[in-house]
C-alpha positions in Angstrom: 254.4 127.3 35.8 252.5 129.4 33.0 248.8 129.7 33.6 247.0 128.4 30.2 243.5 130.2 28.9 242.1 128.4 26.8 239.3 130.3 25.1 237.0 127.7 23.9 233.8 128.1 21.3 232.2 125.4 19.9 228.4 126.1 19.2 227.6 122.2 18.8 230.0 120.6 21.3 227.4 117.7 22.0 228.2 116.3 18.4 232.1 117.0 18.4 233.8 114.2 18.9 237.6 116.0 18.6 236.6 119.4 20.5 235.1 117.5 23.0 237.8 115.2 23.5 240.6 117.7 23.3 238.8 119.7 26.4 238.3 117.0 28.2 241.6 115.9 28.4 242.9 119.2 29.6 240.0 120.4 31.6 241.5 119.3 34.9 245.5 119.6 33.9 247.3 122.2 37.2 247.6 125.9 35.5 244.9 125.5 32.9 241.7 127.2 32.9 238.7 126.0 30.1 236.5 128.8 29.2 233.8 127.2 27.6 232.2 130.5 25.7 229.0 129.0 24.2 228.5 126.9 27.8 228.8 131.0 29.8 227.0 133.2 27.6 224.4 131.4 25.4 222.6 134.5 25.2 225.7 136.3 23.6 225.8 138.8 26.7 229.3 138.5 27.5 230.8 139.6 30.5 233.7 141.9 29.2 235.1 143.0 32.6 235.3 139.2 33.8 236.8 137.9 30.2 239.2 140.4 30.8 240.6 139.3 34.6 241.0 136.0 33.1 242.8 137.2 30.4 245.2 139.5 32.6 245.7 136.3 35.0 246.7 133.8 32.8 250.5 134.0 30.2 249.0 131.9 27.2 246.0 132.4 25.6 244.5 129.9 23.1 241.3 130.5 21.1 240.4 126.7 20.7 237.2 126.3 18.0 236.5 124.3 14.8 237.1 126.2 11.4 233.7 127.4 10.7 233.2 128.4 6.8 236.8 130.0 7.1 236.5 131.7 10.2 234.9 131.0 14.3 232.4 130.7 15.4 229.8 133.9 16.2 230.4 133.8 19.7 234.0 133.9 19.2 234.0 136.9 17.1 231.3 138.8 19.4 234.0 138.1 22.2 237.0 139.7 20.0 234.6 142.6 19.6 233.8 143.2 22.8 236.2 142.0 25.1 239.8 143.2 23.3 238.6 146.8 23.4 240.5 150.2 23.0 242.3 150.9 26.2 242.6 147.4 27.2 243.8 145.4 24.5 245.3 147.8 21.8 245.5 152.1 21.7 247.7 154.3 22.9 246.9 153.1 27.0 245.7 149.4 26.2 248.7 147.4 26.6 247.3 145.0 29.1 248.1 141.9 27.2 251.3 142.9 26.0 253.8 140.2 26.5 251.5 137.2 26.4 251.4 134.1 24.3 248.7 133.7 22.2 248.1 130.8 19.5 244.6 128.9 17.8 243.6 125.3 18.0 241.4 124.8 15.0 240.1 121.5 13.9 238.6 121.2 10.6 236.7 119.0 8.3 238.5 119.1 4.9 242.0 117.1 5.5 245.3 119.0 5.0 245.5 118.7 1.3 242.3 120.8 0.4 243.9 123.8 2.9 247.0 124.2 0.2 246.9 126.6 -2.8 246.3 123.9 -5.3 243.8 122.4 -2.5 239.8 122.7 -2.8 240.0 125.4 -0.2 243.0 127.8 -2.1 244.6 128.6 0.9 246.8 127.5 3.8 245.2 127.2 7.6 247.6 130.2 8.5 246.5 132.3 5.7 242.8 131.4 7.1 244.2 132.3 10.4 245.8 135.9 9.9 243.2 138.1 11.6 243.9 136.5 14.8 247.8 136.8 14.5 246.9 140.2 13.4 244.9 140.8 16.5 247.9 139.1 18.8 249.9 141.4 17.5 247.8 144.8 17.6 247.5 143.4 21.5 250.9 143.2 21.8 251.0 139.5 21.6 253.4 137.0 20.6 251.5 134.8 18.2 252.4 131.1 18.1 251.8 128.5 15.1 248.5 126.9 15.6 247.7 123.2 17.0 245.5 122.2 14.2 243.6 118.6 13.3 242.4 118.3 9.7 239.4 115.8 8.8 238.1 115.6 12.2 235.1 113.7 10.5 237.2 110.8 9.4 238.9 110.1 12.7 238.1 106.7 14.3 238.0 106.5 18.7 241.7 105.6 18.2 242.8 108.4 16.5 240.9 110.6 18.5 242.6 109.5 21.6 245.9 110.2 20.2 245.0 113.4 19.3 243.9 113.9 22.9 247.4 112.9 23.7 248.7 115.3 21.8 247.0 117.9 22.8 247.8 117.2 26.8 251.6 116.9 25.7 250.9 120.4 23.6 249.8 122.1 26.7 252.3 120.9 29.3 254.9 122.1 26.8 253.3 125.2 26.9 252.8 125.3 31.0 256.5 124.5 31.2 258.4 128.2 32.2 261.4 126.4 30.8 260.3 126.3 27.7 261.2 129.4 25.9 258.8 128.3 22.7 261.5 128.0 20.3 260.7 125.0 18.8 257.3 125.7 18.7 257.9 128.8 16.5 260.0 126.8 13.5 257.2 124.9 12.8 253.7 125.7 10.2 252.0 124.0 12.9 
């Protein structure tokens, strides 16, 4: 079984009906551990050396956050900062991640028509998303379509609950050594 990181930072989980739901659904799933950011450093002072054994223990990372004005959360970006340094992450020694699966879960407020060219927003979710598939890559990373929900605000309890679903059937997928992520790579998302 592949071991599941999920890297999660959501600043105002207490009013996120989707994030919340998503984690909860997963938090106890066998090979998958929840690393609620905002939840273990709401000061900001991240613990870089203990980021970094969870990173080195676990095959798949997934940086799980809402799409905040085109980008994460602060907390998400001070943990790229400080916890995928030079010599660990990337640089001529830093190949510890090298080999691992890395993808986003991103939900967002606009539905998927605005995140299209001709779309209020101009541009596609993975356009939005390059710097991390740049980062997976720089880490030596494979980098995995995202798991995305558009127009979060919209969804009813129902449709949250499938989305929960989804998510649970999303992960086992990726827990399963099996799988070899083909059919996860043809897709946009």
């Amino acid at each position: 079984m592949r071991k599941v990181l999920i890297v999660y930072a959501h600043p105002l989980e207490e009013k996120s009906k989707v994030n919340r739901s998503l984690i909860e659904g997963v938090r106890e799933m066998d090979g998958v551990t929840v690393n609620n950011l905002y939840e273990n450093y709401p000061d900001f002072f991240i613990d870089v050396k203990h980021e970094q054994e969870l990173l080195l223990a676990h095959d798949v990372i997934i940086w799980h956050h809402p799409l905040y004005w085109y980008s994460a959360p602060a907390l998400l970006k001070e943990w790229f900062d400080l916890v995928l340094e030079h010599g660990f992450a990337y640089g001529q020694q830093g190949d510890s991640l090298a080999g691992k699966w890395a993808l986003n879960c991103v939900t967002t407020g606009g539905g998927e028509s605005s995140y299209q060219t001709s779309g209020i927003n101009r541009f596609s979710i993975e356009q939005f998303l390059l710097p991390y598939n740049q980062s997976a890559h720089l880490c030596k990373m494979h980098y995995l379509p995202p798991f995305v929900i558009h127009g979060v605000h919209l969804l009813g309890k129902l449709d949250v609950n499938e989305q929960q679903a989804r998510y649970r059937q999303f992960i086992r997928l990726l827990c399963d050594e099996s799988n070899d992520f083909q059919m996860i790579n043809k897709g946009n998302y």
